[in-house]
C-alpha positions in Angstrom: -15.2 20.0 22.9 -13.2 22.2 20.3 -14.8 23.1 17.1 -14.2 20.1 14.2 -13.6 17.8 16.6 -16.4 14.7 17.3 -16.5 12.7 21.0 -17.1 8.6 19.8 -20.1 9.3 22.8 -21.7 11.6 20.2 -21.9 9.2 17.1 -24.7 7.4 16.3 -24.7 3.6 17.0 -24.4 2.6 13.6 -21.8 4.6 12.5 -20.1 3.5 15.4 -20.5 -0.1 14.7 -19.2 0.7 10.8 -15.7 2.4 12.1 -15.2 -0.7 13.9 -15.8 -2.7 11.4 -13.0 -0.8 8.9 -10.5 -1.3 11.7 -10.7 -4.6 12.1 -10.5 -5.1 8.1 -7.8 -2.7 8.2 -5.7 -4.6 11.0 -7.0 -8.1 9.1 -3.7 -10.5 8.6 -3.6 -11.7 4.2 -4.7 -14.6 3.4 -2.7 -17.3 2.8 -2.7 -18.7 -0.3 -1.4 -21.8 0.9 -4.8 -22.5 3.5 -7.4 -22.1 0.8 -9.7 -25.1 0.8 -9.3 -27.0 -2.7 -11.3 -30.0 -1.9 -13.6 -31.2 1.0 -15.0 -34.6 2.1 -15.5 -35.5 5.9 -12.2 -33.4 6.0 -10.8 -30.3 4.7 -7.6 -30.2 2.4 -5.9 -27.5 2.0 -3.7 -26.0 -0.9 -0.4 -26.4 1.5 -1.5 -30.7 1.3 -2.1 -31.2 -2.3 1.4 -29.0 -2.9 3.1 -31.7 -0.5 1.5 -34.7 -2.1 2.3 -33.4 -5.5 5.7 -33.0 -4.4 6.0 -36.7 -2.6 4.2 -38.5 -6.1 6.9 -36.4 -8.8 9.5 -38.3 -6.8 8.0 -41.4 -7.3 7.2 -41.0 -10.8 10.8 -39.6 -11.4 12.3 -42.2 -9.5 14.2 -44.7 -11.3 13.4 -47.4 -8.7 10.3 -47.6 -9.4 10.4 -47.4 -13.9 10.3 -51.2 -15.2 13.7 -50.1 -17.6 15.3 -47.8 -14.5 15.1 -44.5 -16.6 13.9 -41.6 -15.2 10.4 -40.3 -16.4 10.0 -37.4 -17.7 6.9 -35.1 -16.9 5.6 -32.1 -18.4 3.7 -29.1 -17.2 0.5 -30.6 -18.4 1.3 -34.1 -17.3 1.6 -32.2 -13.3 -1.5 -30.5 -14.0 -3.4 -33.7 -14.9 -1.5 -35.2 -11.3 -2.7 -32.1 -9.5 -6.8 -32.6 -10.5 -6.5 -36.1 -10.0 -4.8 -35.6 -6.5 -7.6 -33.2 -5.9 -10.2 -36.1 -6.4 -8.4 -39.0 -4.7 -8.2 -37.0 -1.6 -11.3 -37.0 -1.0 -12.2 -41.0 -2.5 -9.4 -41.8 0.1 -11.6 -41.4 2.7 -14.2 -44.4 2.0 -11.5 -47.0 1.8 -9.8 -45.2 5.3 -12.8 -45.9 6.9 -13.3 -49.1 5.4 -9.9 -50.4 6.8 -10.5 -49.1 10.3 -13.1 -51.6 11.1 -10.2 -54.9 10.6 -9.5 -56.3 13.7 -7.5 -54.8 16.2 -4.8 -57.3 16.2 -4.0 -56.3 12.5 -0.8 -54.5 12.6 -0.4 -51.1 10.6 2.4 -52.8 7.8 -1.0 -56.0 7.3 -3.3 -52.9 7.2 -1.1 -50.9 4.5 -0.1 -54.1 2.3 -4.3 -55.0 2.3 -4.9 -51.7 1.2 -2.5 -52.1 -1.8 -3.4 -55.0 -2.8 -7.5 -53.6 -3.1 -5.8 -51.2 -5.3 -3.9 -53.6 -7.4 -7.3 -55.5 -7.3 -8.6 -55.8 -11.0 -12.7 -56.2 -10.7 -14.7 -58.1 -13.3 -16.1 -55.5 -15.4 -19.6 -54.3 -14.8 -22.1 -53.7 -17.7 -24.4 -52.1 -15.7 -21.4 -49.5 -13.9 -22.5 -46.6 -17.4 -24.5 -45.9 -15.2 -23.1 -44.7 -12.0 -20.9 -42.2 -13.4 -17.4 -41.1 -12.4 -16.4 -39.3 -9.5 -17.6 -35.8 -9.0 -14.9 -32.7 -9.3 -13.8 -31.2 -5.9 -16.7 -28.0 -5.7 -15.0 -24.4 -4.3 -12.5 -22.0 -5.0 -9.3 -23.7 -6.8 -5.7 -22.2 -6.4 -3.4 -23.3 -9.1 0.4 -22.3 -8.1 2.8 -21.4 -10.9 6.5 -22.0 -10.9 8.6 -19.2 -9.8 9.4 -16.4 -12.5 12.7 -14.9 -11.9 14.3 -11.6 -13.9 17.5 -10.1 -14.1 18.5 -6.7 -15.4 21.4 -4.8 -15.1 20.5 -1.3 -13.7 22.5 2.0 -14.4 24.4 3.1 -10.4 22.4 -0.2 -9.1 24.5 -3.0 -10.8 22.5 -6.6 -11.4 19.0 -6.7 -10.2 16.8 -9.3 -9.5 13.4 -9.8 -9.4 11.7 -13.4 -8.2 7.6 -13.7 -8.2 5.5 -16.7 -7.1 2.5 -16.6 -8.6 -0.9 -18.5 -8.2 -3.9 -18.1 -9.9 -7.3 -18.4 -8.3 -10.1 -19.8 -9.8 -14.3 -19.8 -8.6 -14.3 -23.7 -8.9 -12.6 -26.6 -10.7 -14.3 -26.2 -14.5 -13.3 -22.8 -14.6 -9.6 -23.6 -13.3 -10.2 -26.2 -16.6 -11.0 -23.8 -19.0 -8.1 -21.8 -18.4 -5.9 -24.7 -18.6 -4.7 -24.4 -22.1 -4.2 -21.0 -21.7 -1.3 -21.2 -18.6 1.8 -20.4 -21.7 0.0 -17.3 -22.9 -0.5 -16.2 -18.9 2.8 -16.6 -18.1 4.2 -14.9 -21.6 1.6 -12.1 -20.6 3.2 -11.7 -17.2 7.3 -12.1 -18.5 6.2 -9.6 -21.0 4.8 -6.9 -18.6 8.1 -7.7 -16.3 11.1 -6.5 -19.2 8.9 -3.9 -20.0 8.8 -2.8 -16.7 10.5 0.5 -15.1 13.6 0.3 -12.8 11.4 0.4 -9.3 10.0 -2.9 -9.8 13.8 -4.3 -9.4 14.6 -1.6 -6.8 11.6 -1.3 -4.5 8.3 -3.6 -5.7 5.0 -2.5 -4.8 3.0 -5.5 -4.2 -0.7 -3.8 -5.0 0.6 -1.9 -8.3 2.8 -5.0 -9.9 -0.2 -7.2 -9.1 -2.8 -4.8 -11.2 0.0 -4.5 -13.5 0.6 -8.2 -14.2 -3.6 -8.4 -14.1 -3.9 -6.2 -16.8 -1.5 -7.5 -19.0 -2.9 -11.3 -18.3 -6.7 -9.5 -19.6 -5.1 -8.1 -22.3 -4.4 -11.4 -23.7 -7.2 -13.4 -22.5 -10.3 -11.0 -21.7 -12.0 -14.1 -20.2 -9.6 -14.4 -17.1 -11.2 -13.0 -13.6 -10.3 -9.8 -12.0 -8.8 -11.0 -8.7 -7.3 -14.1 -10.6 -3.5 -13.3 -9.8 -2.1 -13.7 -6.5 1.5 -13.0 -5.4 2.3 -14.8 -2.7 6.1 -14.3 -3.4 7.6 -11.4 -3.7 11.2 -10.9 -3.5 14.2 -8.4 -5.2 18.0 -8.3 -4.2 21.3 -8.3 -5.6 21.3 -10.7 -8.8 23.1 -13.9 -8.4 22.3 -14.7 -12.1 23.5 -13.6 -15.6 21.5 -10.9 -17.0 19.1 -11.1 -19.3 18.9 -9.3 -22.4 
């Protein structure tokens, strides 16, 4: 072989098995945000399940069906946080009374089965002094993905007209107290994040670069809160185009 040239016969099994090893990271698909695990019980739920069942229980909480005086309810971004942990943990305490209602008798039909189980939960117990005790229900242990509303800015750029710029964030958290203790701090994040988006140069509205506006929006998260993690920020949205909005000044 020519000089500065090396045959894959010639390299040493372990450096061999490390170049493959790059490669298939390299060719690796992302990761989803929307499959990450947020709670597990004799099943797994995924991120892409709680976001539907939050969806499917702010309709009924809006819906002016179901309000005693037919006005809608309002909710606030806390009150959908609180829905989203206790979504978490009901996913998983579903499970007991499933399993419970699968041993009725076959000749139970599926609309008996469904009205039982609402009436069990309409159920009120006689109160146990004894129940101190027990304690509550155990958070939902792994990794916790919190999904942010999409952020969407407009600025009006010299030759390129109206711009637009439309993120969906997340944030990523190690485990469910952590994704607590940042809880209060979800106005300063998203401040942090508008502010580092006006300040911004022209490319981010012309041409975004995924890895950069992510370190960018990182740093400027840290730089108001020290405390939140490194690889915190995901951006699984990611979007710039004509504006179809007024612009913002």
């Amino acid at each position: 072989m020519g000089q500065g040239r090396v045959s894959v016969r010639t390299m040493p099994p372990l450096v061999l098995l490390l170049l493959c090893a790059c490669c298939a990271a390299a060719d690796a698909p992302p990761t989803d945000p929307a499959q990450a695990i947020v709670a597990e019980g004799g099943g797994l739920y995924r991120q892409r399940d709680l976001d539907a069942f939050l969806l499917v229980a702010m309709r009924h909480v809006r819906s002016r069906t179901l309000v005693a005086d037919g006005r809608s309810v309002p909710v606030s971004s806390a009150d959908e946080d609180q829905m989203r942990r206790v979504l978490i943990e009901a996913l998983v305490a579903r499970e007991a009374l499933v399993a419970a209602l699968a041993q009725l008798p076959a000749r139970v039909s599926p609309a008996a089965r469904d009205a039982i189980a609402v009436d069990l939960l309409a159920f009120q117990a006689e109160p146990n002094p004894r129940a101190a005790a027990v304690g509550t229900v155990a958070p939902a242990q792994g990794p916790v993905l919190v999904r942010l509303p999409p952020c969407t800015v407009t600025r009006a750029l010299e030759g390129q007209g109206r711009r637009q710029l439309t993120l969906g964030l997340a944030l990523a958290f190690a485990d469910a107290a952590a994704a607590q203790q940042m809880e209060a701090q979800a106005p300063i994040i998203q401040d942090a994040v508008l502010g580092a988006l006006r300040a911004a140069g022209p490319e981010v509205f012309l041409d975004p670069d995924h890895a950069q506006l992510k370190s960018r929006l990182g740093d400027a998260i840290r730089a108001r809160i020290p405390a939140f993690p490194s690889d915190g920020l995901l951006i699984p949205q990611l979007e710039s185009g004509p504006a179809d909005q007024p612009v913002e000044r």
